[in-house]
N, C-alpha and C positions, 0 to 999 in steps of 0.2 A: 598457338603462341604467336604473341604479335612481337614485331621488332623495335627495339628499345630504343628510345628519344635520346636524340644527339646531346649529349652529356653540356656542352658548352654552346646551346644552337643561335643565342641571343649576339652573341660576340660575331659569330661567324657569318649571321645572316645581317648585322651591321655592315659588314666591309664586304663580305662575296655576292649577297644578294642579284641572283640574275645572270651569274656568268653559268657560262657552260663547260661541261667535261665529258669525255669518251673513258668511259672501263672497258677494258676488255678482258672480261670474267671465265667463269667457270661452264663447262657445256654436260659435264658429266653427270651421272644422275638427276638429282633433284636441285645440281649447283645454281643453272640459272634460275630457277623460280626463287630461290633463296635470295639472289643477286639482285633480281629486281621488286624482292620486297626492299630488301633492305636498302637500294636507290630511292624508292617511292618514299622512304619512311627521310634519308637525309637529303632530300629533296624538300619535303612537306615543311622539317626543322629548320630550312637552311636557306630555301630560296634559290638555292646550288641547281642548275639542271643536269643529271646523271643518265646519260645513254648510255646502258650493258647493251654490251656486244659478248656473246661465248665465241669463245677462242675454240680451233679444233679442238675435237674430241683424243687424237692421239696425241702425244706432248711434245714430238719431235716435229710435227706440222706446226705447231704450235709457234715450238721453237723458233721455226723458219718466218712465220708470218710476225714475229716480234723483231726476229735481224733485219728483214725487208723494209721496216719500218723506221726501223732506227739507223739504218746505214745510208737511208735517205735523209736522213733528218727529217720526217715527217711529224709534225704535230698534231695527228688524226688521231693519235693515242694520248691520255694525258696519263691514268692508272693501269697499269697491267699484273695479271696475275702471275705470276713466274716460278718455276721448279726448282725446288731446293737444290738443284745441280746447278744454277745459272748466274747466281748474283756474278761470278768472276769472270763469263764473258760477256754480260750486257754493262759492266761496272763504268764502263766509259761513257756508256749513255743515263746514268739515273741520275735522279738527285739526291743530293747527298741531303737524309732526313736524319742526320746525328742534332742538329743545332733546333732542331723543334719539336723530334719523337725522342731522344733519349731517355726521359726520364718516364715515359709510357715502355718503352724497348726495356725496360729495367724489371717487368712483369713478365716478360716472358722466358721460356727457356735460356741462357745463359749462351748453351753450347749452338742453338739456331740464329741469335743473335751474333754471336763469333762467326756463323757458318753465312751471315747474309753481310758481314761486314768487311769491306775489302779495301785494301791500303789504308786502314783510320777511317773510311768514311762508309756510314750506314746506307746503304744501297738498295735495301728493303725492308719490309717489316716484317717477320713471322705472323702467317695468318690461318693457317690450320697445319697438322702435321699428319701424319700418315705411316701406316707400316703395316705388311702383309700379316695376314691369318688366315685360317682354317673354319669356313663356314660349316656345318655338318647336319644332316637330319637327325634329333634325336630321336623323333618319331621310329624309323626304318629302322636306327642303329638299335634302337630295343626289339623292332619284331621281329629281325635277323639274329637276337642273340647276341649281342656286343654290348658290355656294360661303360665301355668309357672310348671316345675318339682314337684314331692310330696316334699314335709315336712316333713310329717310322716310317720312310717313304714305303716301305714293301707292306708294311701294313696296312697302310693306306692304298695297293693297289690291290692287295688279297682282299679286304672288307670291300670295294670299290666293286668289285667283280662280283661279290657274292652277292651286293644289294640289287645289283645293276640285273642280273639276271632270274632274280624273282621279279624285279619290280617291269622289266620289259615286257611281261608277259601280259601286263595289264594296260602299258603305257609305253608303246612303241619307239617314243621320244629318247626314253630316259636313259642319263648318262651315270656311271658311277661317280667322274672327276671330270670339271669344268674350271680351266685357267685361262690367261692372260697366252696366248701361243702364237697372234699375228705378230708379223716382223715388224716393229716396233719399240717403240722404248718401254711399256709394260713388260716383254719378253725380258730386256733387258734387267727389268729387275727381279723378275718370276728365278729365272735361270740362276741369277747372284743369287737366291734362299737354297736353291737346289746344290750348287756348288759350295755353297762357303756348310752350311748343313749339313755336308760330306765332308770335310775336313779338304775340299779342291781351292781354298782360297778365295779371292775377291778380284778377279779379271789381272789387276795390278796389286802387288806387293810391297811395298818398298821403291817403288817406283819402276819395278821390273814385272814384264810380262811374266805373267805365270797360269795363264789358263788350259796351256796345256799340259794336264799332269795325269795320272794315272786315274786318279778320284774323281777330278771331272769328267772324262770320257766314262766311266762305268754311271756315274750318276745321270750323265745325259741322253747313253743308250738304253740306261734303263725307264725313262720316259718316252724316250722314241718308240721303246717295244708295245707301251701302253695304250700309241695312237690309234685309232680305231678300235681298238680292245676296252680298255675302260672310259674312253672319252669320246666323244662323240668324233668320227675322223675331220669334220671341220674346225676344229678347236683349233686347228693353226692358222686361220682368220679370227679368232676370237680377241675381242680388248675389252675393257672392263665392263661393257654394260651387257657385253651380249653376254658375259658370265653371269651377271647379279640375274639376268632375265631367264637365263638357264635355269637357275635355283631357284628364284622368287617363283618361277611359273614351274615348281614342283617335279623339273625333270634333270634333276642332278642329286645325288648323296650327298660329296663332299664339291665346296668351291672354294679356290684361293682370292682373295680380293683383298679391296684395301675398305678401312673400316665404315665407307657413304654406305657402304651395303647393304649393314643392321639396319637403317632405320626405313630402309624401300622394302628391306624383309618383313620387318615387321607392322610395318603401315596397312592400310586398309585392303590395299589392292593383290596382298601376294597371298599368296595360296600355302604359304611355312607357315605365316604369322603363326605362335605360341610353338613352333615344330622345329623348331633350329637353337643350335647354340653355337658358341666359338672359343676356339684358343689357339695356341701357338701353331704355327705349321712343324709338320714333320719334318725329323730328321734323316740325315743318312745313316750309315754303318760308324763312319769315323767321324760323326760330329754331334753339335747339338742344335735345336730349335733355335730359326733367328727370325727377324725381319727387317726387308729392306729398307730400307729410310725414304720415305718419300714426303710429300708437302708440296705446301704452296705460300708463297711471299705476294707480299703489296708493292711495287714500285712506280716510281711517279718519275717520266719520261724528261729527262734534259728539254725537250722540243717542243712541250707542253709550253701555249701560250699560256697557260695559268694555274701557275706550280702550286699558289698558295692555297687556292680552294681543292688545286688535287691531294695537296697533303692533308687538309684539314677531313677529305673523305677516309682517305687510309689511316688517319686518326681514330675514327668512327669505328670503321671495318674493323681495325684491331683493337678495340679498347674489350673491357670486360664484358660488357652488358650484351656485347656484339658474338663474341665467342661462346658466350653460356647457352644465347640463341641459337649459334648454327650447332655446339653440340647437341642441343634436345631437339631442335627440329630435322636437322640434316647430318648426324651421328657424326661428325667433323670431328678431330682430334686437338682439344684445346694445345694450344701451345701457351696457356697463362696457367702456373701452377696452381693456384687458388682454384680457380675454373675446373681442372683438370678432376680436382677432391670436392670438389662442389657436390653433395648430395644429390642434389636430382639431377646432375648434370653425370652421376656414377650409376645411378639406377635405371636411367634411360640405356645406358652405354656400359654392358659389361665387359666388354674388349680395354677397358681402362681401369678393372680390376687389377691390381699386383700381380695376381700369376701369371697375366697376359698382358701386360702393359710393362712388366720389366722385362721381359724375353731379350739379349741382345739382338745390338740394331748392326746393320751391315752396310756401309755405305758404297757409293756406286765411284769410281775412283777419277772424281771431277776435279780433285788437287791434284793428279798428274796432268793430267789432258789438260785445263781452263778452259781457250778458245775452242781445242780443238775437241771437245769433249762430244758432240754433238754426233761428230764426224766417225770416233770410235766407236759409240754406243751403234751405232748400223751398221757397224763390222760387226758388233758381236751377236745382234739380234737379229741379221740377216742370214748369218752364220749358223743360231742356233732353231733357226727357224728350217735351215735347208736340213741338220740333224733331225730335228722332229718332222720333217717331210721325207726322209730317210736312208737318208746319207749317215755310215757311221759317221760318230766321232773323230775317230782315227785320223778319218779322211778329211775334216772340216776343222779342227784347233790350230792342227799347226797353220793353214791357212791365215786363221784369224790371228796367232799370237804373231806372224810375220808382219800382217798390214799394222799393228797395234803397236808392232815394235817400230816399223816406218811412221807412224803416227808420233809416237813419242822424241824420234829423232828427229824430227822437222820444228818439236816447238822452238 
Protein backbone atom coordinates (compact mmCIF):
# COMPACT_ATOMS: atom_id res chain seq x y z
CA UNK A 1 0.00 0.00 0.00
CA UNK A 2 1.41 3.23 -1.01
CA UNK A 3 0.65 6.58 0.80
CA UNK A 4 -1.84 8.88 -0.38
CA UNK A 5 -1.21 12.31 -2.39
CA UNK A 6 -1.61 15.38 -0.27
CA UNK A 7 -5.26 16.16 -0.89
CA UNK A 8 -4.55 20.10 -1.52
CA UNK A 9 -0.64 19.82 -2.69
CA UNK A 10 -0.86 22.54 -5.65
CA UNK A 11 -1.95 25.30 -2.99
CA UNK A 12 0.60 24.45 -0.52
CA UNK A 13 3.49 23.72 -2.71
CA UNK A 14 2.71 27.42 -4.25
CA UNK A 15 3.42 29.27 -0.90
CA UNK A 16 5.76 26.48 1.22
CA UNK A 17 7.79 25.26 -1.60
CA UNK A 18 11.43 24.52 -0.27
CA UNK A 19 11.14 25.40 3.37
CA UNK A 20 12.13 22.96 5.79
CA UNK A 21 10.76 21.14 8.88
CA UNK A 22 11.89 18.66 11.76
CA UNK A 23 9.01 15.78 13.01
CA UNK A 24 9.90 14.18 15.58
CA UNK A 25 7.91 10.91 15.22
CA UNK A 26 7.21 7.54 16.19
CA UNK A 27 10.25 4.81 17.06
CA UNK A 28 7.88 1.99 18.04
CA UNK A 29 7.36 -0.89 15.77
CA UNK A 30 7.07 -0.33 12.23
CA UNK A 31 6.24 3.72 13.30
CA UNK A 32 9.25 5.21 11.73
CA UNK A 33 9.23 3.42 8.33
CA UNK A 34 5.51 4.50 8.23
CA UNK A 35 6.79 8.18 9.23
CA UNK A 36 9.12 8.29 6.50
CA UNK A 37 7.03 7.07 3.81
CA UNK A 38 4.53 9.16 4.53
CA UNK A 39 7.33 12.43 4.73
CA UNK A 40 8.84 11.12 1.33
CA UNK A 41 5.28 11.03 -0.03
CA UNK A 42 4.35 15.13 1.52
CA UNK A 43 7.47 16.00 0.56
CA UNK A 44 7.36 14.72 -3.36
CA UNK A 45 3.53 16.69 -3.20
CA UNK A 46 4.65 19.67 -1.57
CA UNK A 47 8.17 20.71 -2.05
CA UNK A 48 8.07 20.86 1.89
CA UNK A 49 11.47 19.25 3.10
CA UNK A 50 10.31 16.77 6.17
CA UNK A 51 13.32 15.41 8.56
CA UNK A 52 11.70 12.37 10.97
CA UNK A 53 13.45 12.10 13.63
CA UNK A 54 11.81 8.85 16.25
CA UNK A 55 11.45 10.19 19.45
CA UNK A 56 12.45 7.48 22.30
CA UNK A 57 11.05 4.38 22.48
CA UNK A 58 9.77 4.84 26.22
CA UNK A 59 7.18 7.78 26.39
CA UNK A 60 8.50 9.31 29.59
CA UNK A 61 11.98 9.90 27.82
CA UNK A 62 10.09 11.02 25.39
CA UNK A 63 8.37 13.29 27.39
CA UNK A 64 11.69 14.64 28.76
CA UNK A 65 13.41 15.30 25.40
CA UNK A 66 10.02 17.46 24.19
CA UNK A 67 10.28 19.63 27.78
CA UNK A 68 14.15 20.29 27.08
CA UNK A 69 13.17 21.53 23.92
CA UNK A 70 10.48 23.72 24.52
CA UNK A 71 11.75 25.24 27.74
CA UNK A 72 14.58 26.25 25.74
CA UNK A 73 12.55 27.74 23.17
CA UNK A 74 14.28 25.70 20.74
CA UNK A 75 13.16 25.62 17.04
CA UNK A 76 14.86 22.22 16.24
CA UNK A 77 11.48 20.83 16.47
CA UNK A 78 8.66 22.23 14.28
CA UNK A 79 6.00 18.86 14.52
CA UNK A 80 6.05 16.61 17.49
CA UNK A 81 4.28 13.39 18.18
CA UNK A 82 2.73 13.66 21.75
CA UNK A 83 0.71 11.36 24.30
CA UNK A 84 -2.73 11.59 24.95
CA UNK A 85 -1.66 12.43 28.62
CA UNK A 86 0.23 15.90 27.50
CA UNK A 87 -1.55 18.33 25.48
CA UNK A 88 -2.17 20.34 29.18
CA UNK A 89 1.41 20.47 30.02
CA UNK A 90 3.18 21.23 26.83
CA UNK A 91 -0.28 23.76 25.95
CA UNK A 92 2.06 26.77 26.58
CA UNK A 93 4.14 25.82 24.06
CA UNK A 94 1.85 24.77 20.70
CA UNK A 95 0.17 26.34 18.31
CA UNK A 96 -3.03 26.95 18.65
CA UNK A 97 -4.43 24.77 15.23
CA UNK A 98 -8.24 25.74 16.06
CA UNK A 99 -8.25 28.72 13.37
CA UNK A 100 -6.96 26.30 10.39
CA UNK A 101 -7.73 22.42 11.52
CA UNK A 102 -11.17 22.79 13.09
CA UNK A 103 -13.09 21.85 10.58
CA UNK A 104 -10.78 18.76 9.68
CA UNK A 105 -10.76 18.18 13.91
CA UNK A 106 -14.52 17.95 13.43
CA UNK A 107 -13.75 14.17 11.87
CA UNK A 108 -12.41 12.81 14.56
CA UNK A 109 -13.39 11.56 17.82
CA UNK A 110 -15.35 14.18 19.68
CA UNK A 111 -14.12 13.14 23.20
CA UNK A 112 -9.98 13.08 21.81
CA UNK A 113 -10.61 16.36 20.46
CA UNK A 114 -12.04 17.80 24.01
CA UNK A 115 -8.99 15.74 25.44
CA UNK A 116 -6.24 17.65 23.07
CA UNK A 117 -8.09 20.88 23.53
CA UNK A 118 -6.89 23.15 26.38
CA UNK A 119 -8.25 26.64 27.50
CA UNK A 120 -10.46 27.06 23.90
CA UNK A 121 -7.39 26.48 22.03
CA UNK A 122 -6.65 23.20 19.93
CA UNK A 123 -3.18 22.23 20.79
CA UNK A 124 -3.11 19.03 18.91
CA UNK A 125 -4.59 16.88 16.40
CA UNK A 126 -5.69 13.27 17.22
CA UNK A 127 -3.50 11.01 15.21
CA UNK A 128 -4.00 7.53 16.08
CA UNK A 129 -5.55 6.02 19.31
CA UNK A 130 -4.71 3.19 21.24
CA UNK A 131 -5.89 0.72 24.10
CA UNK A 132 -4.58 -2.44 25.62
CA UNK A 133 -5.55 -6.16 24.50
CA UNK A 134 -5.04 -9.61 24.95
CA UNK A 135 -2.74 -11.18 22.13
CA UNK A 136 -3.32 -15.18 22.33
CA UNK A 137 -2.05 -18.29 20.49
CA UNK A 138 -4.99 -19.87 19.08
CA UNK A 139 -2.86 -22.46 17.74
CA UNK A 140 -1.63 -23.88 21.44
CA UNK A 141 -4.93 -22.65 23.04
CA UNK A 142 -6.66 -25.69 20.96
CA UNK A 143 -3.85 -28.38 21.46
CA UNK A 144 -4.02 -27.70 25.26
CA UNK A 145 -7.62 -28.17 25.22
CA UNK A 146 -8.99 -24.57 25.77
CA UNK A 147 -11.86 -23.68 23.52
CA UNK A 148 -12.02 -19.68 23.99
CA UNK A 149 -9.33 -17.00 25.65
CA UNK A 150 -9.24 -16.47 29.87
CA UNK A 151 -11.67 -14.03 31.22
CA UNK A 152 -10.05 -13.70 34.23
CA UNK A 153 -6.52 -12.70 35.35
CA UNK A 154 -6.27 -16.42 37.35
CA UNK A 155 -7.32 -17.83 34.22
CA UNK A 156 -5.07 -16.41 32.36
CA UNK A 157 -2.29 -17.53 34.77
CA UNK A 158 -3.75 -21.38 35.08
CA UNK A 159 -4.03 -21.56 30.93
CA UNK A 160 -0.41 -19.56 30.99
CA UNK A 161 1.26 -22.35 33.02
CA UNK A 162 -0.30 -25.18 31.33
CA UNK A 163 0.85 -24.02 27.87
CA UNK A 164 3.99 -22.69 29.05
CA UNK A 165 4.95 -26.16 30.37
CA UNK A 166 4.31 -28.37 27.53
CA UNK A 167 5.55 -26.07 25.18
CA UNK A 168 9.18 -25.50 27.07
CA UNK A 169 9.90 -28.82 26.52
CA UNK A 170 10.45 -28.25 23.02
CA UNK A 171 11.36 -24.50 23.23
CA UNK A 172 13.39 -23.41 26.11
CA UNK A 173 12.53 -19.65 25.46
CA UNK A 174 8.82 -19.95 25.92
CA UNK A 175 6.85 -17.95 28.12
CA UNK A 176 3.18 -18.43 29.10
CA UNK A 177 2.57 -14.31 29.66
CA UNK A 178 4.57 -11.46 28.14
CA UNK A 179 3.85 -7.55 29.34
CA UNK A 180 4.83 -4.15 29.43
CA UNK A 181 6.95 -4.73 33.30
CA UNK A 182 9.97 -2.04 32.87
CA UNK A 183 9.63 0.89 35.14
CA UNK A 184 8.13 3.06 32.75
CA UNK A 185 5.10 4.79 31.65
CA UNK A 186 3.94 1.34 29.68
CA UNK A 187 3.87 -0.09 33.41
CA UNK A 188 2.04 2.67 34.26
CA UNK A 189 -0.64 1.78 32.14
CA UNK A 190 -0.40 -2.14 32.11
CA UNK A 191 -0.90 -1.90 36.19
CA UNK A 192 -4.13 0.87 35.55
CA UNK A 193 -6.05 -2.44 33.43
CA UNK A 194 -4.94 -4.76 36.36
CA UNK A 195 -6.15 -2.47 39.05
CA UNK A 196 -9.27 -0.63 37.63
CA UNK A 197 -10.27 -4.76 36.30
CA UNK A 198 -10.20 -5.45 39.90
CA UNK A 199 -12.69 -3.18 41.07
CA UNK A 200 -8.87 -1.19 42.81
CA UNK A 201 -9.83 1.97 41.01
CA UNK A 202 -7.66 4.39 38.73
CA UNK A 203 -4.47 5.63 40.73
CA UNK A 204 -6.69 9.10 41.53
CA UNK A 205 -10.46 9.23 42.01
CA UNK A 206 -12.12 12.19 42.33
CA UNK A 207 -9.03 13.86 42.66
CA UNK A 208 -8.10 11.73 45.83
CA UNK A 209 -5.39 9.27 46.17
CA UNK A 210 -6.81 5.93 46.07
CA UNK A 211 -4.35 3.34 45.03
CA UNK A 212 -4.03 1.98 48.12
CA UNK A 213 -6.80 -0.30 48.71
CA UNK A 214 -7.31 -3.83 49.49
CA UNK A 215 -8.10 -4.81 45.58
CA UNK A 216 -5.01 -3.41 44.31
CA UNK A 217 -2.66 -5.00 46.66
CA UNK A 218 -4.29 -8.70 46.04
CA UNK A 219 -4.28 -7.77 42.12
CA UNK A 220 -0.67 -6.63 42.26
CA UNK A 221 0.59 -9.63 44.48
CA UNK A 222 -0.86 -11.76 42.46
CA UNK A 223 1.30 -10.81 39.32
CA UNK A 224 4.20 -10.40 41.35
CA UNK A 225 3.74 -14.25 42.43
CA UNK A 226 3.55 -14.92 38.44
CA UNK A 227 7.20 -13.44 37.79
CA UNK A 228 9.44 -16.00 36.83
CA UNK A 229 6.64 -18.65 37.02
CA UNK A 230 4.66 -17.81 33.98
CA UNK A 231 6.61 -14.90 32.49
CA UNK A 232 9.83 -14.96 31.59
CA UNK A 233 11.75 -13.51 35.07
CA UNK A 234 13.09 -10.49 32.73
CA UNK A 235 9.72 -9.19 31.96
CA UNK A 236 10.35 -6.36 34.46
CA UNK A 237 12.69 -4.87 31.62
CA UNK A 238 10.20 -5.47 29.05
CA UNK A 239 8.41 -2.28 26.96
CA UNK A 240 6.50 -2.74 24.06
CA UNK A 241 8.63 -4.13 21.52
CA UNK A 242 10.43 -6.67 23.39
CA UNK A 243 6.84 -8.07 24.08
CA UNK A 244 5.48 -7.94 20.33
CA UNK A 245 8.98 -9.78 19.68
CA UNK A 246 8.34 -12.26 22.58
CA UNK A 247 5.16 -13.29 20.69
CA UNK A 248 5.91 -12.55 17.01
CA UNK A 249 9.02 -15.01 17.46
CA UNK A 250 6.68 -17.66 18.83
CA UNK A 251 7.72 -17.82 22.58
CA UNK A 252 4.92 -16.50 24.39
CA UNK A 253 0.93 -17.89 24.70
CA UNK A 254 -0.65 -14.92 25.78
CA UNK A 255 0.77 -10.98 25.24
CA UNK A 256 -0.66 -7.66 26.57
CA UNK A 257 0.20 -4.71 23.98
CA UNK A 258 -1.25 -2.03 22.34
CA UNK A 259 -2.86 -2.65 18.87
CA UNK A 260 0.87 -1.81 16.37
CA UNK A 261 1.19 -5.32 17.32
CA UNK A 262 -1.49 -7.29 14.93
CA UNK A 263 -0.07 -6.06 11.87
CA UNK A 264 4.06 -7.12 12.81
CA UNK A 265 2.02 -10.41 14.03
CA UNK A 266 0.71 -10.85 11.11
CA UNK A 267 3.20 -9.70 8.47
CA UNK A 268 5.63 -11.74 6.63
CA UNK A 269 8.23 -11.93 9.15
CA UNK A 270 6.65 -13.63 12.51
CA UNK A 271 6.20 -16.93 13.10
CA UNK A 272 1.92 -16.55 14.58
CA UNK A 273 1.01 -15.17 11.36
CA UNK A 274 -2.60 -16.97 10.81
CA UNK A 275 -1.81 -18.43 14.76
CA UNK A 276 -3.03 -15.68 17.00
CA UNK A 277 -6.16 -13.83 17.75
CA UNK A 278 -7.15 -10.93 20.15
CA UNK A 279 -9.77 -9.48 22.61
CA UNK A 280 -10.42 -7.68 25.69
CA UNK A 281 -7.77 -8.31 28.58
CA UNK A 282 -8.86 -10.12 31.60
CA UNK A 283 -10.43 -9.25 34.46
CA UNK A 284 -10.13 -9.41 38.13
CA UNK A 285 -12.52 -11.03 40.89
CA UNK A 286 -14.36 -7.65 41.37
CA UNK A 287 -14.40 -6.04 37.98
CA UNK A 288 -14.75 -6.05 34.33
CA UNK A 289 -12.41 -6.00 31.18
CA UNK A 290 -10.92 -2.47 30.31
CA UNK A 291 -8.37 -0.79 28.47
CA UNK A 292 -6.09 1.81 29.04
CA UNK A 293 -6.36 4.96 26.85
CA UNK A 294 -3.52 5.44 25.11
CA UNK A 295 -2.58 7.52 21.60
CA UNK A 296 -0.83 9.87 20.01
CA UNK A 297 -1.37 13.72 18.82
CA UNK A 298 0.32 15.95 16.11
CA UNK A 299 1.63 19.21 17.54
CA UNK A 300 3.32 22.10 15.93
CA UNK A 301 5.96 23.85 18.29
CA UNK A 302 5.36 27.80 19.21
CA UNK A 303 9.30 28.07 18.23
CA UNK A 304 8.92 26.68 14.96
CA UNK A 305 10.40 29.04 12.43
CA UNK A 306 7.68 27.76 10.13
CA UNK A 307 4.30 27.21 11.59
CA UNK A 308 2.53 27.28 8.36
CA UNK A 309 4.12 24.53 6.45
CA UNK A 310 4.30 22.57 9.90
CA UNK A 311 0.59 22.74 10.09
CA UNK A 312 -0.23 22.22 6.59
CA UNK A 313 1.97 18.55 7.35
CA UNK A 314 -0.17 17.65 10.51
CA UNK A 315 -2.94 18.47 8.07
CA UNK A 316 -1.75 15.57 5.82
CA UNK A 317 -0.79 13.22 8.81
CA UNK A 318 -4.42 13.63 10.04
CA UNK A 319 -6.59 13.81 7.28
CA UNK A 320 -8.61 10.55 6.02
CA UNK A 321 -6.71 9.10 3.33
CA UNK A 322 -3.60 9.19 5.86
CA UNK A 323 -5.28 7.33 8.79
CA UNK A 324 -6.94 4.59 6.47
CA UNK A 325 -3.21 4.16 5.45
CA UNK A 326 -1.50 3.67 8.86
CA UNK A 327 -4.59 1.38 9.85
CA UNK A 328 -3.98 -1.24 7.01
CA UNK A 329 -0.40 -0.90 6.92
CA UNK A 330 0.60 -0.28 10.53
CA UNK A 331 -2.71 -1.61 12.41
CA UNK A 332 -2.88 2.08 14.02
CA UNK A 333 -6.23 2.87 15.72
CA UNK A 334 -8.16 5.41 13.54
CA UNK A 335 -9.34 8.21 15.47
CA UNK A 336 -11.75 9.30 12.25
CA UNK A 337 -14.93 7.40 12.70
CA UNK A 338 -15.61 6.76 9.10
CA UNK A 339 -12.06 5.36 8.90
CA UNK A 340 -12.66 3.42 11.95
CA UNK A 341 -15.96 1.33 9.90
CA UNK A 342 -14.09 1.41 6.84
CA UNK A 343 -14.38 -2.07 5.47
CA UNK A 344 -10.84 -3.10 4.75
CA UNK A 345 -9.61 -0.86 7.14
CA UNK A 346 -12.04 -3.62 9.91
CA UNK A 347 -10.78 -6.79 8.08
CA UNK A 348 -7.29 -5.79 8.26
CA UNK A 349 -7.76 -5.01 12.11
CA UNK A 350 -10.15 -7.12 14.05
CA UNK A 351 -9.31 -5.52 17.47
CA UNK A 352 -11.83 -2.69 15.96
CA UNK A 353 -14.65 -5.27 15.96
CA UNK A 354 -17.44 -4.11 18.50
CA UNK A 355 -16.78 -6.72 21.01
CA UNK A 356 -13.32 -5.39 21.24
CA UNK A 357 -13.31 -1.98 20.34
CA UNK A 358 -16.29 -1.06 22.90
CA UNK A 359 -14.54 -2.60 26.01
CA UNK A 360 -14.31 0.30 28.50
CA UNK A 361 -11.53 2.64 28.33
CA UNK A 362 -9.61 3.67 31.66
CA UNK A 363 -7.73 6.71 31.68
CA UNK A 364 -4.52 7.61 33.26
CA UNK A 365 -5.40 10.52 35.83
CA UNK A 366 -3.53 13.58 33.84
CA UNK A 367 -6.68 16.04 34.75
CA UNK A 368 -5.40 15.80 38.39
CA UNK A 369 -1.60 16.14 37.99
CA UNK A 370 -1.41 18.50 34.38
CA UNK A 371 2.21 19.59 34.70
CA UNK A 372 2.98 17.58 37.24
CA UNK A 373 1.72 14.39 35.55
CA UNK A 374 4.90 13.07 34.26
CA UNK A 375 6.45 13.33 37.77
CA UNK A 376 3.65 10.86 39.39
CA UNK A 377 3.47 8.39 36.67
CA UNK A 378 7.30 7.39 38.02
CA UNK A 379 6.14 7.13 41.36
CA UNK A 380 3.67 4.75 40.27
CA UNK A 381 5.69 2.70 37.71
CA UNK A 382 8.80 2.67 39.79
CA UNK A 383 6.75 1.73 42.62
CA UNK A 384 4.96 -1.18 40.73
CA UNK A 385 7.95 -2.17 39.32
CA UNK A 386 9.86 -2.67 42.77
CA UNK A 387 6.27 -4.93 43.52
CA UNK A 388 6.89 -7.12 40.53
CA UNK A 389 10.61 -7.30 41.49
CA UNK A 390 9.19 -8.44 44.91
CA UNK A 391 8.55 -6.29 47.34
CA UNK A 392 4.76 -6.88 48.68
CA UNK A 393 2.31 -4.52 47.95
CA UNK A 394 1.65 -3.76 51.41
CA UNK A 395 4.99 -2.50 51.75
CA UNK A 396 5.16 -0.19 48.41
CA UNK A 397 1.28 1.65 48.03
CA UNK A 398 1.32 3.42 50.82
CA UNK A 399 4.60 4.63 49.70
CA UNK A 400 3.41 5.69 46.46
CA UNK A 401 -0.16 7.01 47.61
CA UNK A 402 1.98 9.41 50.02
CA UNK A 403 4.46 10.85 47.34
CA UNK A 404 1.04 11.08 44.91
CA UNK A 405 -0.70 12.87 47.72
CA UNK A 406 2.68 15.38 48.06
CA UNK A 407 2.33 15.56 44.37
CA UNK A 408 -1.21 16.68 44.29
CA UNK A 409 -0.67 19.17 47.08
CA UNK A 410 2.03 21.17 45.46
CA UNK A 411 0.02 21.93 42.23
Amino acid sequence: MVPPRVPNRAAIKAKYHGQKITFVGDSVGNGHVRDLALAKRFTKDTGIKVTVVPHPAASDQSYAQLARAFSSKSSSIDVAMIDVVWPGAFAPYLVNLKPKLAKQAKLHLASIVANDTIGGKLVAMPWFGDYGILYYRTDLLKKYGYTAPPKTWTQLFQMAKKIQDGEKKSNSNFAGFVFQGNAYEGLTCDALEWIASAGGGHYIDGGKVTIDNAKARTILDAFRTQIGKITPQGVTTYQEDQTEHAFDNGDAAFARNWPYQYGIGAGAGSKVAGKFGVTVLPHGAAGGSVGTVGGWQLAVSKFSKHKNAAIEFVRYMTSPGVEKFDAISNSNVPTIVSVAKNKAVVKTNPYLKPAIASVPRVTRPAKFLGTHYNEASKVIYQGVNQILTGTPASRVLPQIKSRLQQILNSK
